[in-house]
LOZALO-110324 format. One record per residue (C-alpha): residue in one letter; x, y, z; residue number from 1. Coordinates in Angstrom, 1 decimal. Layout:
N
DRENPA mifi      u      v      w kevo
DRENPA    a      X      Y      Z  NUM
...
end
This chain:
418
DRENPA mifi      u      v      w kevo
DRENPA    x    4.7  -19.6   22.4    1
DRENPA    x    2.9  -16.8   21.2    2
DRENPA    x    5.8  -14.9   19.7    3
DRENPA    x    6.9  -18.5   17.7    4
DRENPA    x    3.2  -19.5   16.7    5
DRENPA    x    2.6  -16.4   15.4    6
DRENPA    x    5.8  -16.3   12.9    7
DRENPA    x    5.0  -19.7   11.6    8
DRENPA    x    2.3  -20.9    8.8    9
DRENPA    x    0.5  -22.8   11.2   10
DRENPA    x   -3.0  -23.0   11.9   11
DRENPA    x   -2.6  -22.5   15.6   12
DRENPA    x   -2.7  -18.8   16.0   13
DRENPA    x   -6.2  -18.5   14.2   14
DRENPA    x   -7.4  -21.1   16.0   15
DRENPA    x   -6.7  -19.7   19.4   16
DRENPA    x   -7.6  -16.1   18.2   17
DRENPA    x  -11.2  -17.6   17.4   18
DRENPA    x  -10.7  -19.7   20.6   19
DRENPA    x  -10.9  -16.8   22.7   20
DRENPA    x  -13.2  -14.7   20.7   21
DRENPA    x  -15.9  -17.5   21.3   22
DRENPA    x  -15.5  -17.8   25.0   23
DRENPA    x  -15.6  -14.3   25.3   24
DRENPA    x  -19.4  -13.9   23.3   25
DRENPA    x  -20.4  -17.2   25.3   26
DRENPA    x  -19.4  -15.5   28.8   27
DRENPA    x  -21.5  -12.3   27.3   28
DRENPA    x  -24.3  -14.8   26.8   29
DRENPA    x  -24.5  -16.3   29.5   30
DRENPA    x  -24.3  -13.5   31.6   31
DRENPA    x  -26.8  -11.4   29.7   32
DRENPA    x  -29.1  -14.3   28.8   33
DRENPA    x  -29.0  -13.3   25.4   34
DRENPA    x  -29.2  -16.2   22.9   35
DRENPA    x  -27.8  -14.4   20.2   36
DRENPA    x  -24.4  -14.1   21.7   37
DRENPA    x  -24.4  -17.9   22.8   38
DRENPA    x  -25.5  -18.7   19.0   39
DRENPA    x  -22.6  -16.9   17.8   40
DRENPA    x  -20.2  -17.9   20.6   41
DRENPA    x  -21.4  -21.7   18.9   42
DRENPA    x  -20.5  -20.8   15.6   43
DRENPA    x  -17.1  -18.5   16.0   44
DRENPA    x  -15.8  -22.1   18.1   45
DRENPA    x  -17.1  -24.3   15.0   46
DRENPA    x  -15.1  -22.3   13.1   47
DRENPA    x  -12.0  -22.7   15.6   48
DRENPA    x  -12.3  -26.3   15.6   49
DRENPA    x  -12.2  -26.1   11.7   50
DRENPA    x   -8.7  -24.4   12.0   51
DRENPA    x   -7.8  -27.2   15.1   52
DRENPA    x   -9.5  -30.3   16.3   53
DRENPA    x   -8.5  -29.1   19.8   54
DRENPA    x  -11.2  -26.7   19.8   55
DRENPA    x  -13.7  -29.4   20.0   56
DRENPA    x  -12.8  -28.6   24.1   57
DRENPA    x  -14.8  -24.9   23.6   58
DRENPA    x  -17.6  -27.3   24.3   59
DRENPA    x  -16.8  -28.3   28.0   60
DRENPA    x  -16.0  -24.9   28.9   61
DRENPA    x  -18.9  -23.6   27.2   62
DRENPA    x  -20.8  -26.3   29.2   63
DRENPA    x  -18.8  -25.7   32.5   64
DRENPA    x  -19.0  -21.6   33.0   65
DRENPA    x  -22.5  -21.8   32.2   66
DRENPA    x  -23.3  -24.7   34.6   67
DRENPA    x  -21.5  -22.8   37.4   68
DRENPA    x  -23.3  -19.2   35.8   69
DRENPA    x  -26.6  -20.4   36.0   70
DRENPA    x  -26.5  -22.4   39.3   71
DRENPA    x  -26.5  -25.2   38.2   72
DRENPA    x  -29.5  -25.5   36.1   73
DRENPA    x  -29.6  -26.3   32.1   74
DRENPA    x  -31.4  -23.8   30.1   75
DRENPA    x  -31.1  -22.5   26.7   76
DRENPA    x  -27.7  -22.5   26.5   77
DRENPA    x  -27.0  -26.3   25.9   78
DRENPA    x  -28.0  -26.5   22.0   79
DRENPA    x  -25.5  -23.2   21.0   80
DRENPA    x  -23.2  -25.1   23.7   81
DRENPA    x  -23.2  -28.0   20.7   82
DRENPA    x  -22.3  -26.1   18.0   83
DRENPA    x  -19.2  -26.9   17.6   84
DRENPA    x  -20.2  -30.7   17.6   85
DRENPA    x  -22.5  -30.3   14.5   86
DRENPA    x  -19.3  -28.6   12.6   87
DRENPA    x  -17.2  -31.4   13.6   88
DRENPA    x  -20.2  -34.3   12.1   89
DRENPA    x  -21.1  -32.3    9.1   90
DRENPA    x  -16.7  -31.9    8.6   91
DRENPA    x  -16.4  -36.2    9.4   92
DRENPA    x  -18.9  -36.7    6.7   93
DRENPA    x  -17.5  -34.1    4.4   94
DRENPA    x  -13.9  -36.0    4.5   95
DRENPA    x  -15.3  -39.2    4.5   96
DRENPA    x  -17.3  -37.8    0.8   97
DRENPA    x  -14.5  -36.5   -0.5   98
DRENPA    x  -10.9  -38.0    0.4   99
DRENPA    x  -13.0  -41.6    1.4  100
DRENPA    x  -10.5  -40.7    5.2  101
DRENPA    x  -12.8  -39.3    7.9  102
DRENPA    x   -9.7  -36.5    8.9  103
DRENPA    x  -10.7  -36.2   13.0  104
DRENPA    x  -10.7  -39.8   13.2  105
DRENPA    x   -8.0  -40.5   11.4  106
DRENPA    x   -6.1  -37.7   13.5  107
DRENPA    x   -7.1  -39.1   16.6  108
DRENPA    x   -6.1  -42.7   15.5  109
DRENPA    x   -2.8  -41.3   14.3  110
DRENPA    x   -2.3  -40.0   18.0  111
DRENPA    x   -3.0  -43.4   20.0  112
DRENPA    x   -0.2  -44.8   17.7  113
DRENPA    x    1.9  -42.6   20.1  114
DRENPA    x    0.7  -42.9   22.9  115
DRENPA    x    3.4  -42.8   26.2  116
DRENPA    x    4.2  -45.9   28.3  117
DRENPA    x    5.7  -43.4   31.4  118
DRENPA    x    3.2  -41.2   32.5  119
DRENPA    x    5.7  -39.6   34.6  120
DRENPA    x    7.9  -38.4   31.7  121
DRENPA    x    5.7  -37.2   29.5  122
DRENPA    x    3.7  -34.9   33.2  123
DRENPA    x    7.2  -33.3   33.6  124
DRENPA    x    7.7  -32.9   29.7  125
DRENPA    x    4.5  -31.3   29.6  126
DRENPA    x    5.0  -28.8   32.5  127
DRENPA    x    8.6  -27.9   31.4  128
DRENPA    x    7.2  -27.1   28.2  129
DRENPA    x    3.9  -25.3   29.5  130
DRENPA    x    6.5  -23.1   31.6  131
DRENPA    x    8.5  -22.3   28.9  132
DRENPA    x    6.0  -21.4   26.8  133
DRENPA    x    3.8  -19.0   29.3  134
DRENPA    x    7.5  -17.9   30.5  135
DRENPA    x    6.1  -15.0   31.7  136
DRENPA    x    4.7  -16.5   34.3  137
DRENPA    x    8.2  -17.8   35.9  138
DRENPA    x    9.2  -14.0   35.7  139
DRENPA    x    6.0  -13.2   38.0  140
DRENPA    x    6.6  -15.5   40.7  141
DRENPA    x    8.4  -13.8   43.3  142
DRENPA    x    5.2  -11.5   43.0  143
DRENPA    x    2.5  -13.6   43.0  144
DRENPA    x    3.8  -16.2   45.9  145
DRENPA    x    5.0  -15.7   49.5  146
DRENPA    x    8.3  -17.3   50.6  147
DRENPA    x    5.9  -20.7   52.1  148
DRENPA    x    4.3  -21.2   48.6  149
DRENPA    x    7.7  -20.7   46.3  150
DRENPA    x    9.9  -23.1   48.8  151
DRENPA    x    7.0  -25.5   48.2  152
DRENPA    x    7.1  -24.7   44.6  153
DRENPA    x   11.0  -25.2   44.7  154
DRENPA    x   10.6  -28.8   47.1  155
DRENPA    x    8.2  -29.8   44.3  156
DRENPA    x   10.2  -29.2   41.1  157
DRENPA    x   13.4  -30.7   43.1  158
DRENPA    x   11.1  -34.1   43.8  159
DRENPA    x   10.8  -34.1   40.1  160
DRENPA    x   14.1  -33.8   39.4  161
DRENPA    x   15.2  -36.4   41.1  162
DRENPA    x   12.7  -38.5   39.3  163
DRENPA    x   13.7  -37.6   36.2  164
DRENPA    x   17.6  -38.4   37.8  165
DRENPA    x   16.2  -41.9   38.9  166
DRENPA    x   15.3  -42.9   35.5  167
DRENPA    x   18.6  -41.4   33.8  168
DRENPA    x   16.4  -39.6   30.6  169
DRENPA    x   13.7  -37.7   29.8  170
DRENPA    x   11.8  -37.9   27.0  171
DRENPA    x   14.2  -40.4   25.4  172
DRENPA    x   17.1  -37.8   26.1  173
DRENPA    x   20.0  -39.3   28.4  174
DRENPA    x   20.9  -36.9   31.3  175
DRENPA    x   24.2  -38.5   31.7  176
DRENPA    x   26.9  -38.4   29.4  177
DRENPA    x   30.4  -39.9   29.6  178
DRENPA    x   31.6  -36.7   30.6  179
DRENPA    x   29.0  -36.3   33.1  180
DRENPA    x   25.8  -34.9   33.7  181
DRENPA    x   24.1  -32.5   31.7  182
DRENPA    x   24.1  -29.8   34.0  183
DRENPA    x   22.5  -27.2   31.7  184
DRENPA    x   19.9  -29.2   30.4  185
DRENPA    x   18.9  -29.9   34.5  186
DRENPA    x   19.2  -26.1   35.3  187
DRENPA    x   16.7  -25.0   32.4  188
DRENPA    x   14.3  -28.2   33.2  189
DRENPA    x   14.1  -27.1   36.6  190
DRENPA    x   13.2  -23.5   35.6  191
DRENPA    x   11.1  -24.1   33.1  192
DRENPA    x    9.0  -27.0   35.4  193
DRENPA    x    8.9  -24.0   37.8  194
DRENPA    x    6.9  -21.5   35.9  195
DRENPA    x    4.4  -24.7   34.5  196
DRENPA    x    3.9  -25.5   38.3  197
DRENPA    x    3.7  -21.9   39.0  198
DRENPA    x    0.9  -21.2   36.6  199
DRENPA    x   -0.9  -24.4   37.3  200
DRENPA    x   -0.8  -23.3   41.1  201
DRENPA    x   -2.2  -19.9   40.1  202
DRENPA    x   -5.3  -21.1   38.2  203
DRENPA    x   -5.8  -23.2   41.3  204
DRENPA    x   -5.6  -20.8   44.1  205
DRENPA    x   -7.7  -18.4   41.7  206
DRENPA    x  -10.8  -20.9   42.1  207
DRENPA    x  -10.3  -21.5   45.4  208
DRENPA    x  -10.6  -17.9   46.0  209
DRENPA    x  -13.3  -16.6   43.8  210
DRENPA    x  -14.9  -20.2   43.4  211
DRENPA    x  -16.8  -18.6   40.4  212
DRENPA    x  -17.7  -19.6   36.7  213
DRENPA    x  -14.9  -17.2   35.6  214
DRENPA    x  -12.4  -19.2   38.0  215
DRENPA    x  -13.6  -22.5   36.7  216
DRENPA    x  -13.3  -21.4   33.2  217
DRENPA    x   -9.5  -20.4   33.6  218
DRENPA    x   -9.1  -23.8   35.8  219
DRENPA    x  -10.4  -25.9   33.2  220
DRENPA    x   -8.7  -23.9   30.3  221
DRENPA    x   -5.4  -24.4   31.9  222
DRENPA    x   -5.8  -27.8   33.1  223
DRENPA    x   -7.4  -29.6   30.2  224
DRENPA    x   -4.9  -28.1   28.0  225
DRENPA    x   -1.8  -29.2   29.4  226
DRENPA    x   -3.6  -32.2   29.8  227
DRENPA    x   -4.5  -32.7   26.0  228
DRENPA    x   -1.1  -31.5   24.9  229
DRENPA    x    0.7  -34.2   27.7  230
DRENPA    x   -1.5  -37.3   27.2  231
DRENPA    x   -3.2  -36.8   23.9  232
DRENPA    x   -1.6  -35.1   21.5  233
DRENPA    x    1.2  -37.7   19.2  234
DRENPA    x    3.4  -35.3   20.9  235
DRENPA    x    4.1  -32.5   23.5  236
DRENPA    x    5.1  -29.4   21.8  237
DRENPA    x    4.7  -25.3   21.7  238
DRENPA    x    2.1  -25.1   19.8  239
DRENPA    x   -0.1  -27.3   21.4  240
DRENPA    x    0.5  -25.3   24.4  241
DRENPA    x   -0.2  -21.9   23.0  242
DRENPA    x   -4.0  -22.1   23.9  243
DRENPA    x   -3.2  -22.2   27.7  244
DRENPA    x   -0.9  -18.6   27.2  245
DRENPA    x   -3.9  -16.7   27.0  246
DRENPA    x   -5.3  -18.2   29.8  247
DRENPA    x   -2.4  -17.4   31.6  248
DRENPA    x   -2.1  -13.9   31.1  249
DRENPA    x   -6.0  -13.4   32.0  250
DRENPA    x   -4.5  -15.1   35.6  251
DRENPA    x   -1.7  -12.7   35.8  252
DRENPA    x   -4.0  -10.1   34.9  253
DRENPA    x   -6.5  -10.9   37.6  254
DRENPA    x   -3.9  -10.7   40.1  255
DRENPA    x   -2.0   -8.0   39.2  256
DRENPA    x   -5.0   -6.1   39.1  257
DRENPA    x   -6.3   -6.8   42.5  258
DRENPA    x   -3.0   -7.2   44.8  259
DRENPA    x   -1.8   -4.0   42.7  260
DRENPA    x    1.2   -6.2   41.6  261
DRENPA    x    4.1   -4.4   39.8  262
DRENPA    x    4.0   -5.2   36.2  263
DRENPA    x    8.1   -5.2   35.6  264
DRENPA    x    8.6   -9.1   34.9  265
DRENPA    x    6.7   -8.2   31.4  266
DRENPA    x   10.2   -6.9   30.4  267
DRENPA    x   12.1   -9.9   31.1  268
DRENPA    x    9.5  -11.8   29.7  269
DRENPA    x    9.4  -10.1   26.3  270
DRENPA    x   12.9   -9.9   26.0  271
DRENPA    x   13.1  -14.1   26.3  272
DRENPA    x   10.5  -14.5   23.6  273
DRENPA    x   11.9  -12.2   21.2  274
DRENPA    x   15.3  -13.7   21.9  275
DRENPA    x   13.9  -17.4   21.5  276
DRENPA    x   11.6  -16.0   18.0  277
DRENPA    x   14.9  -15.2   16.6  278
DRENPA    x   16.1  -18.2   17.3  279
DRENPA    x   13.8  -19.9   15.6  280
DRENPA    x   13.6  -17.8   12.6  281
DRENPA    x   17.5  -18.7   12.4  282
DRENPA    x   16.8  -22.2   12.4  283
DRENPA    x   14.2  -21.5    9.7  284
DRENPA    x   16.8  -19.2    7.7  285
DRENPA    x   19.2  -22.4    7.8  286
DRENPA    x   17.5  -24.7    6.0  287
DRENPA    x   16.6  -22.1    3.2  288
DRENPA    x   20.1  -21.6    2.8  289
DRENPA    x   21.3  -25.1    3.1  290
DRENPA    x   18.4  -25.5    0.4  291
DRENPA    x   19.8  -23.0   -2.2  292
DRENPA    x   23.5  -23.9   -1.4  293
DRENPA    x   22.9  -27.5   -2.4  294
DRENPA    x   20.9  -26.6   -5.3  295
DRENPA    x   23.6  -24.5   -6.8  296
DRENPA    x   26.1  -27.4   -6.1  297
DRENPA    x   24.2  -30.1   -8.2  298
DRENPA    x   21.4  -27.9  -10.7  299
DRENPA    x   23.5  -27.4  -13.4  300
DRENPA    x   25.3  -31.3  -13.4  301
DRENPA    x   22.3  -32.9  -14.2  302
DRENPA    x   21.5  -35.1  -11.5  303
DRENPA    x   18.6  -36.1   -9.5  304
DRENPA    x   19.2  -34.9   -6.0  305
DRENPA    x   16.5  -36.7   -3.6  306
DRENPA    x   16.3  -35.5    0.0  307
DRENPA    x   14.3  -37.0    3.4  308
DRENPA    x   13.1  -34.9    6.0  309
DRENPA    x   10.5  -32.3    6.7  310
DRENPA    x    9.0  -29.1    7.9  311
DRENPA    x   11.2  -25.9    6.4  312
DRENPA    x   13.5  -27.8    4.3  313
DRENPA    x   11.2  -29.8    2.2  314
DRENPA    x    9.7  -26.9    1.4  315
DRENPA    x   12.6  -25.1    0.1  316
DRENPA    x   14.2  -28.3   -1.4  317
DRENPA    x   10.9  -29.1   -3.8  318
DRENPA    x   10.3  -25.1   -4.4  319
DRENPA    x   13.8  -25.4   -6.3  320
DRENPA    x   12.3  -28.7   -7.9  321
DRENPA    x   14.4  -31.3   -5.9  322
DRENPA    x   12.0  -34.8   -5.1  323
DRENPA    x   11.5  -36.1   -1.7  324
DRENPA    x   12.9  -39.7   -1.2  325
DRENPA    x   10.2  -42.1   -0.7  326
DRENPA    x   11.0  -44.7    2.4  327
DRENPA    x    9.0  -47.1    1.3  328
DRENPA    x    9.1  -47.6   -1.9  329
DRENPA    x   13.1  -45.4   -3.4  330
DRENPA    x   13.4  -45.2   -7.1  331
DRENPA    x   17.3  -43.7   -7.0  332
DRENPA    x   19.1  -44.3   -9.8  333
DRENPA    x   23.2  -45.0   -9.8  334
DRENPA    x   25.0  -41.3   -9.3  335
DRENPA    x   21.7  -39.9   -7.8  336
DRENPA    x   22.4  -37.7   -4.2  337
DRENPA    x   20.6  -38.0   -0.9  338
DRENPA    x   20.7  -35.6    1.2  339
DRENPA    x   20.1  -36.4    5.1  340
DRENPA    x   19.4  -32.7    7.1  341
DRENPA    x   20.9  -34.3   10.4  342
DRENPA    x   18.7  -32.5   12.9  343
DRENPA    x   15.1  -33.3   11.3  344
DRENPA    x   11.8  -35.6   11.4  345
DRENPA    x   11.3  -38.6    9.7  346
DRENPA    x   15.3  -39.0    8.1  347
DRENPA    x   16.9  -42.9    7.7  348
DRENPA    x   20.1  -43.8    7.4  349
DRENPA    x   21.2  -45.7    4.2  350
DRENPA    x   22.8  -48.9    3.8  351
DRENPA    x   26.8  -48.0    3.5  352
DRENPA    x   27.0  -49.8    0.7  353
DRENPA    x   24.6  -48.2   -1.7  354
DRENPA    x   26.1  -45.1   -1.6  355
DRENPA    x   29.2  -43.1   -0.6  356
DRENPA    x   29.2  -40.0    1.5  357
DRENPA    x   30.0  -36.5    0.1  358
DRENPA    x   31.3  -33.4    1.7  359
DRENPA    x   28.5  -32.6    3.9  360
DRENPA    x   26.8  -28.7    4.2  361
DRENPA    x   26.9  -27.2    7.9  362
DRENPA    x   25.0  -24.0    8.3  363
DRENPA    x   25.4  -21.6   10.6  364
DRENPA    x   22.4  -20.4   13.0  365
DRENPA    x   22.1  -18.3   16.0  366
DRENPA    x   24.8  -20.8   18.0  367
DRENPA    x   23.9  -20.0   21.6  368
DRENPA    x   20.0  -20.3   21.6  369
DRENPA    x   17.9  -23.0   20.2  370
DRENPA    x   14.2  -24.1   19.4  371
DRENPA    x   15.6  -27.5   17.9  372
DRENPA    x   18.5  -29.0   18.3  373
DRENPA    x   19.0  -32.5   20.5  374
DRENPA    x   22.7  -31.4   21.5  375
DRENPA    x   21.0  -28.4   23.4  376
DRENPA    x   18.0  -30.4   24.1  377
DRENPA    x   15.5  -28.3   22.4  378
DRENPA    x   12.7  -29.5   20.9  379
DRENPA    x   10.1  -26.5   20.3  380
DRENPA    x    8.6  -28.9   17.5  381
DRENPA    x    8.0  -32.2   19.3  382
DRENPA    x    9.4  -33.6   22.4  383
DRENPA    x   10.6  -37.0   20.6  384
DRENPA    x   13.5  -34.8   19.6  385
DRENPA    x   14.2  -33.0   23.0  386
DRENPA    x   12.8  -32.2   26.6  387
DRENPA    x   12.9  -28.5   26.4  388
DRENPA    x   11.0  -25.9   24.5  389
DRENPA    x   13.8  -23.8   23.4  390
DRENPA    x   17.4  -24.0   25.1  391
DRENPA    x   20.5  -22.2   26.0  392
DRENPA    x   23.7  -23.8   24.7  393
DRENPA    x   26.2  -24.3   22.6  394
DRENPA    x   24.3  -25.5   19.4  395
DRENPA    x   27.1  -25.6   16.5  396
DRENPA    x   25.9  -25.4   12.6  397
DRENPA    x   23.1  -27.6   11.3  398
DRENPA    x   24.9  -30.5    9.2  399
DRENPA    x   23.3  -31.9    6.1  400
DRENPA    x   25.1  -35.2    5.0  401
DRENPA    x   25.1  -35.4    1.2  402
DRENPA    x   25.4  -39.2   -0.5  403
DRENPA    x   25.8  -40.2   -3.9  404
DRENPA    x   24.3  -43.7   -4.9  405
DRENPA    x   26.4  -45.9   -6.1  406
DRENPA    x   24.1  -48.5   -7.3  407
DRENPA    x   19.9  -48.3   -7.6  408
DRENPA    x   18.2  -47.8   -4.8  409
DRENPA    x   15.2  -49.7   -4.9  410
DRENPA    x   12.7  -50.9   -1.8  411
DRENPA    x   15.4  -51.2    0.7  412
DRENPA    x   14.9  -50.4    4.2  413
DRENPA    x   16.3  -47.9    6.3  414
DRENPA    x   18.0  -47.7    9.1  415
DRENPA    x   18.2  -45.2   11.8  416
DRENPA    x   18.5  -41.5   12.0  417
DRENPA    x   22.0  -40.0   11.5  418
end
């Protein structure tokens, strides 16, 4: 998580870096009693929830370590604990003023429109992303356990494999093909499930060992984000879970520290995130190319080239001027092209008979490694596309279908993805 968060332009890695910094001048505050630090604790998370609405949860950690600090008592510490709230108001009035859309509202609205009907599914989705993303912390396991808690660990993650057999898919990805099951995609589920239980296990033993306001903070930390990114968020994804990693490391940290742990499984566990950020910065390299390959094609024969989908793509298709085709309301003239990027968010298939398919543009990427590709079943991005965070497999080139219309386009809906 932290390797692919921080080679995207995303607002997720500031966030957490202010995240942290703000729990760690509240934790001075509290402990010193100084109402300075808490004050600027307050402010550093208003500005974390300015760069994500997620941060609005700095508050019940602030709330909780100092609860646990103090004994139980309130003092000062609840107005700086509120900060973040007035940033949030004073930022719902600010968007309401000036784009007439209140944006946290909206955002959270946006999010219900999602919401899951199988709780199941999206608990196991969540922890097999949480373990890929913290991967570190399946590398640490043989330390950290004794052979009772990792067969327990094991007879857990098999249970939820066979749920996840029972109902045949997982996130809307079928386990079963005509040629059989997906044997990979079970292997690397059951991995990655692993390390999430692991690391939930390990914030929970923590507590129940110390049973201080440093435990609960880590608890809570862990907990409320995997539970945000599961039940909450539109969808589960990496960079929803990159607050928790972090957290994770403090735990591995903690342990290492006092049961004088050896520290080898850092290796593996850098080596697997540089491996999956190249990956990803393939996948990112394809589209630019597939971008300037299609605008040499078509820039110099005077047509319109329209194109649907997202993310890296758009951005490279409207930097060379191209115009992104409007679903609800297409203005394509006769001879126009569409082009459809075949592994992307929010593409429609046309109606057949408006316009004729050309020879399509495959791009090459990294082939055996994946952070989004459904054949693999990785879906770094958003679990609607896969069940895994990144993937081992045989991923082939990324396929852009090019169509030329051969009548207007106007109003028309759209069918399904390609």
């Amino acid at each position: 998580a932290f390797i692919v968060c921080g080679t995207n332009v995303m607002s997720d890695m500031s966030m957490v870096a202010a995240w942290v910094w703000a729990l760690v001048l509240w934790v001075r505050g509290v402990d010193s009693q100084r109402t300075g630090w808490l004050v600027a604790a307050g402010l550093v998370g208003g500005v974390a929830l300015l760069f994500k609405y997620f941060a609005v949860a700095l508050v019940g950690l602030f709330i909780a370590y100092a609860w646990c600090a103090t004994g139980r008592r309130f003092g000062r510490w609840v107005l700086p604990a509120l900060i973040p709230v007035v940033f949030l108001a004073v930022h719902e009035s600010w968007t309401a003023r000036a784009y007439d859309l209140a944006l946290f509202s909206d955002a959270a609205s946006y999010a219900t429109r999602f919401s899951a009907p199988d709780s199941f599914s999206q608990l196991v989705t969540g922890l097999v992303f949480a373990g890929g993303s913290a991967a570190v912390v399946f590398f640490f396991s043989p330390l950290l356990w004794n052979r009772r808690a990792l067969a327990i660990l094991a007879a857990a993650v098999a249970a939820l494999l066979v749920g996840v057999l029972l109902q045949g898919e997982l996130s809307g990805a079928p386990l079963r093909l005509e040629s059989g099951l997906r044997w990979g995609w079970i292997l690397q589920l059951g991995l990655m499930a692993f390390g999430g239980l692991s690391l939930l296990a390990l914030a929970g033993a923590e507590f129940r060992r110390s049973r201080d306001a440093a435990s609960l903070l880590l608890l809570l930390w862990v907990l409320g984000t995997l539970l945000f990114a599961c039940f909450v968020n539109w969808s589960i994804n990496v960079r929803s879970m990159l607050p928790l990693v972090p957290a994770a490391a403090m735990l591995i940290a903690r342990r290492v520290a006092r049961d004088k742990l050896s520290r080898w499984p850092l290796a593996p566990g850098l080596v697997l995130a540089l491996l999956v950020g190249v990956a990803d910065y393939a996948w990112a390299g394809s589209a630019r190319e597939a971008a300037d390959r299609l605008h040499g094609a078509w820039h110099d024969k005077g047509v319109t080239v329209w194109f649907q989908g997202h993310w890296g793509f758009q951005w490279y298709m409207q930097e060379h001027g191209h115009r992104p085709f409007d679903m609800k309301d297409p203005q394509v003239s006769r001879g126009d092209v569409i082009v459809l990027p075949a592994n992307n968010t929010n593409v429609r298939r046309l109606d057949p008979r408006l316009a004729t398919e050309l020879e399509p543009v495959d791009v090459p990427t990294l082939g055996w490694l994946s952070t989004m590709n459904l054949d693999v079943g990785a879906g770094c991005y958003s679990h609607l596309s896969a069940p895994l965070p990144f993937a081992f497999g045989a991923a082939g080139e990324e396929r852009y279908v090019v169509l030329r219309a051969t009548r207007p386009i106007r109003g028309r809906p759209m069918r399904s993805s390609p």
